[in-house]
N, C-alpha and C positions, 0 to 999 in steps of 0.2 A: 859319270865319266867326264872328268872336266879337261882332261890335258890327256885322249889316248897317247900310246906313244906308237911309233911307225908299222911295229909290224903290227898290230891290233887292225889299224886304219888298213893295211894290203890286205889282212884276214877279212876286213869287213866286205871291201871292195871287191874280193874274190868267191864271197859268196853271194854277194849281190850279183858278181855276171852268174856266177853258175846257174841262180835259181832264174836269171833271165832270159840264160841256155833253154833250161828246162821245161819253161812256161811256152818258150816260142816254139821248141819241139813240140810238146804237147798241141798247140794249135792246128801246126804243119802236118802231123801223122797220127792224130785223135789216138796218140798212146795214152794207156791208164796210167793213175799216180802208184799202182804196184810195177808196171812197166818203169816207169823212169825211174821208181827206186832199184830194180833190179840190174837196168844199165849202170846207174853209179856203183853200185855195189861189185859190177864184174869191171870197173874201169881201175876202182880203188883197189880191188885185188893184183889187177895187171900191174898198177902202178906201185904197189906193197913190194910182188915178183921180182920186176928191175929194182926196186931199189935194193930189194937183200939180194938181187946176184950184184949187184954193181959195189954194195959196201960191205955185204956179210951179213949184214943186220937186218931187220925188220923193223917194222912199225911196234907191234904187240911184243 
């Protein structure tokens, strides 16, 4: 990947805090790696939720 272009670079950035999120929770509340998957998993739903009542649509 020699020239990403912008959004690649916010998608890259944006997983890097996540997993940074995730690492320093993990420290903070010795949650399991099934636990932190289970909170993104119900955050990504919430967030699927608002976006199909906000445009109609969904993700999937």
């Amino acid at each position: 990947m020699a020239n990403p272009d912008q959004k690649t670079i916010i998608i890259d950035n944006a997983y890097q805090e996540i997993k940074n999120i995730c690492i320093s929770l993990q420290k903070d509340t010795d949650a399991s790696n099934l636990e932190i998957k289970n909170l993104l998993k119900l955050i990504m739903n919430e967030w699927e939720e608002k976006e199909e009542q906000k445009t109609g649509f969904g993700f999937r």
